[in-house]
N, C-alpha and C positions, 0 to 999 in steps of 0.2 A: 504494500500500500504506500502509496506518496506520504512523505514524512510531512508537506503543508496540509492533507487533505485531514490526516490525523490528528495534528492540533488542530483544525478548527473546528474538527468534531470534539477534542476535546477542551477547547474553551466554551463551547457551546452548551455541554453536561456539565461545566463545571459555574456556568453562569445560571443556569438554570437549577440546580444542584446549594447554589448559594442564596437565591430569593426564595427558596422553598424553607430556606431553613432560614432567614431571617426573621424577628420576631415584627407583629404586626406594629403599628403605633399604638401605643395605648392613649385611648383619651377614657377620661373618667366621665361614668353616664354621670349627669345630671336629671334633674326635673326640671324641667321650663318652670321659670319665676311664677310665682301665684298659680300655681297646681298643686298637690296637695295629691299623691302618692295614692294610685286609686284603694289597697288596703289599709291605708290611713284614713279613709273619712268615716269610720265608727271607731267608740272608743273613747275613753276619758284624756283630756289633754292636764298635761301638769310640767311643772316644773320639778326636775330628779336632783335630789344631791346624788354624788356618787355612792355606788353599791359599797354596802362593807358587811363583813362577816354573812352574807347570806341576804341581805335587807336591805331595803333603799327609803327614800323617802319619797312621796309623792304629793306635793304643795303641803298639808298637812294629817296626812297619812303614813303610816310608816306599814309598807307592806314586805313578805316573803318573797322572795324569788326561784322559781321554779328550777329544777333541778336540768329542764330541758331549758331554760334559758335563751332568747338568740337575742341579743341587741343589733339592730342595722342604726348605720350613719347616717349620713345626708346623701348618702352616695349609693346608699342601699347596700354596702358590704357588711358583713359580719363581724362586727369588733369584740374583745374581750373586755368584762365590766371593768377590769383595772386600769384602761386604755381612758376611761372617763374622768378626770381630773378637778370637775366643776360642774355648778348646778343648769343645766341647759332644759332645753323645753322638749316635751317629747310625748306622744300618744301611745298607750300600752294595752294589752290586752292580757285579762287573767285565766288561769285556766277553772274547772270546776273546783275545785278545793282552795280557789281564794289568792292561789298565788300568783306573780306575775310571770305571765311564761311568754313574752314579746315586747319588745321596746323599740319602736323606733324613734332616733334623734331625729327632732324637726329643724329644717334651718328656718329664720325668722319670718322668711317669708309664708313658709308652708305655717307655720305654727299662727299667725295670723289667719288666713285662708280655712287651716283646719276650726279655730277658734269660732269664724264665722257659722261656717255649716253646722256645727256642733249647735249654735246658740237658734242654726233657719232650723233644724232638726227638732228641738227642743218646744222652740215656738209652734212649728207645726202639730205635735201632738199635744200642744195643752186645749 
């Protein structure tokens, strides 16, 4: 075989060999400003201190934390409760026996938005 016809079959496998394995760009999902996370619109809104020994607080409730536990961010990724450092705003959901077995952190804009519907929600059933 021609020694040009070779490399340029083998720059060819080896270009193509190399976009295959390059990793994608990452962009981090967001939520469009003033949307509010379609399983975030039921659910009690509060503000969390951080979790300690098993327990968090919730504006003023101090509830259990489920052993199945998931906190999601603003980004919808799964963070660990330690990761939380400060009291931020967040909609939670408990499971039957009282504890809290979901949290998601709201950014300010959701936690507005969610605030809203919570209060049209509210209003409509009275």
């Amino acid at each position: 075989m021609n020694p040009i016809v070779s490399a340029i079959i083998s720059s060819i496998i080896d270009s193509i060999l190399e976009s295959a394995m390059a990793p994608a760009p990452v962009v981090p999902p967001s939520a469009p400003v003033g949307v509010v996370r379609p399983s975030l619109q039921n659910g009690p809104l509060a503000v969390m201190t951080p979790p300690s020994n098993g327990f968090a607080q919730f504006d003023d409730k101090t509830l259990r934390l489920a052993a199945s536990l998931q906190i999601r961010d603003t980004q919808n990724r799964i963070v660990m409760s330690g990761s939380l450092q400060q009291p931020i705003p967040v909609l939670y959901k408990v499971d039957e026996y009282g504890s809290v077995q979901r949290i998601w952190v709201l950014t300010p804009e959701e936690a507005e938005v969610a605030d809203q519907l919570i209060k049209q929600k509210a209003a409509a059933q009275k």
